[in-house]
C-alpha positions as CSV (number, residue, x, y, z in Angstrom):
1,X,-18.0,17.4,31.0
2,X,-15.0,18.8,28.9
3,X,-12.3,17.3,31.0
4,X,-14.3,14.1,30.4
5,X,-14.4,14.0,26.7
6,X,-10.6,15.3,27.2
7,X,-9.8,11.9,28.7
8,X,-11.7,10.0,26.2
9,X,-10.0,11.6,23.6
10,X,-6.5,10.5,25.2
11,X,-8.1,7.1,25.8
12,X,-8.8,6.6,22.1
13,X,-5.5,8.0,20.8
14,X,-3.5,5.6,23.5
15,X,-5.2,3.0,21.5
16,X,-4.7,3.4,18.0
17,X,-1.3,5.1,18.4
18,X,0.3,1.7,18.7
19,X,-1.5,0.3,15.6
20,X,-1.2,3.3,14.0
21,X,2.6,3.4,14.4
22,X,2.8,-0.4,13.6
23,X,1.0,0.3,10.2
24,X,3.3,3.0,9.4
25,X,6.4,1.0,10.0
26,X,5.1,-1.6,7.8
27,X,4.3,1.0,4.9
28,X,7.2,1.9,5.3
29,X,8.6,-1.8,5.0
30,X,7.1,-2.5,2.0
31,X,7.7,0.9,0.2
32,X,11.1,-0.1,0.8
33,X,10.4,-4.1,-0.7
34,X,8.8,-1.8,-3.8
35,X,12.2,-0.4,-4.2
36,X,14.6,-3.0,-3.9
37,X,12.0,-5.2,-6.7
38,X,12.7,-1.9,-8.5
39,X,16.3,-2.0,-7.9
40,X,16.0,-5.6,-9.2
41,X,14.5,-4.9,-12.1
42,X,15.2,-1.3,-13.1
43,X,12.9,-1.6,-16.4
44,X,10.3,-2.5,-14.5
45,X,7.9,0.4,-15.4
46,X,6.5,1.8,-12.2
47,X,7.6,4.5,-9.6
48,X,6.1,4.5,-5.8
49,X,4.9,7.7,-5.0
50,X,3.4,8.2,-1.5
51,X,2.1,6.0,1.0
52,X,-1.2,7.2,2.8
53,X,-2.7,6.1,5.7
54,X,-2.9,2.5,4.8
55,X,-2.2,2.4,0.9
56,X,1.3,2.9,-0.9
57,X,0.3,5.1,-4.3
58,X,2.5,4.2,-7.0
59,X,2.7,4.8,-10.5
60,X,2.1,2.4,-13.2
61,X,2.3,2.0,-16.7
62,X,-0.8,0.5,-18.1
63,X,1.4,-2.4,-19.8
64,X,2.7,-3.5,-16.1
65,X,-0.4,-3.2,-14.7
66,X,-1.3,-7.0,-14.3
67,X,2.4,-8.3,-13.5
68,X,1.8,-5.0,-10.0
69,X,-1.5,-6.3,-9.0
70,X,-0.4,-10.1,-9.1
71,X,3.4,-10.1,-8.7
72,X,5.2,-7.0,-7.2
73,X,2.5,-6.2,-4.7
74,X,1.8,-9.1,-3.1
75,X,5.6,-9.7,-2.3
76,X,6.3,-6.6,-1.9
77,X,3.5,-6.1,1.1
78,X,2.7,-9.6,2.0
79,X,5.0,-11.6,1.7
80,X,7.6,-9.4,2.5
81,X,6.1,-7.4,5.1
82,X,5.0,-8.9,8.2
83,X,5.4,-8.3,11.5
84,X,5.6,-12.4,12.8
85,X,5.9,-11.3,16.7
86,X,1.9,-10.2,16.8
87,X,1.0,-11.8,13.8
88,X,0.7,-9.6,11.3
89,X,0.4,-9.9,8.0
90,X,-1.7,-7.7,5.1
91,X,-3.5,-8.8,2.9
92,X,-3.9,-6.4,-0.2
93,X,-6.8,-4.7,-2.5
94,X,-5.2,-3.5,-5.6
95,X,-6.9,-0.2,-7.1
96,X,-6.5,1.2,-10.0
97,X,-7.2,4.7,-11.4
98,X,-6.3,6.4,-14.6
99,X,-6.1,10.1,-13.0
100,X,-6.8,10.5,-9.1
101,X,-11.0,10.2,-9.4
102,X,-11.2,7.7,-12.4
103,X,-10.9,4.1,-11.0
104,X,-10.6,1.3,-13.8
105,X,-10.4,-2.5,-13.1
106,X,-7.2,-4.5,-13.7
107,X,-9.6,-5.5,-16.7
108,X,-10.3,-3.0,-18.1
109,X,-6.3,-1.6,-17.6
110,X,-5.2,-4.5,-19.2
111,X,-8.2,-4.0,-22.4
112,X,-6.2,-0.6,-22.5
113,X,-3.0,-1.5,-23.1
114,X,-4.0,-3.8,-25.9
115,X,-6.0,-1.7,-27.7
C-alpha cells in the first residue's frame, strides 16, 4: 500500500514536471519581455516584482494601469512569449489589487486615477 501511493506520487510528478518547467521558462520569458518594454520606455511607471506559479506580480501606478492590462501585458506574455515547437501560447487574465487582499477592476483603477 505505501510503496503504491509512492509510485503514484512519482507518476504524477513525472507528469507535471515537464509542464511545470515549461511554464517556468516562459515566466521567465516574459518577465524578461516586461523588462526590455521597461528598458524601452524607462518612464513607463511600473516595476515587475515576482512571478508565482503562473502569474508575474508587478507593480503599477494607478495612472498606467489601462495602457498594462491592454498594451504591455499582452506583448509582453503573448505575443512575445510562446513556445511555437508544442504550441504554446498564453493567453492572459489581468488582476488588479490595491494592497495584496483588495482586488479592483481595471474600471474601477482607472475611476481612481481620475478622481
Amino acid at each position: 500500500s505505501s510503496s503504491k501511493s509512492v509510485m503514484s506520487a512519482q507518476e504524477r510528478a513525472s507528469v507535471n514536471f515537464p509542464i511545470q518547467s515549461c511554464i517556468s521558462g516562459v515566466l521567465q520569458l516574459a518577465m524578461g519581455n516586461m523588462a526590455a518594454y521597461k528598458a524601452m520606455y524607462p518612464q513607463a511607471p511600473f516595476t515587475v516584482l515576482l512571478p508565482f506559479h503562473d502569474a508575474i506580480y508587478s507593480m503599477v501606478h494607478v495612472s498606467f494601469a489601462e495602457q498594462f492590462a491592454k498594451e504591455v501585458i499582452p506583448w509582453a506574455m503573448e505575443e512575445m512569449a510562446q513556445v511555437p515547437s508544442i504550441g504554446l501560447k498564453l493567453k492572459t487574465d489581468v488582476e488588479f489589487e490595491y494592497h495584496w487582499s483588495h482586488p479592483v477592476s481595471l474600471e474601477e483603477a482607472i475611476a481612481e486615477s481620475l478622481a
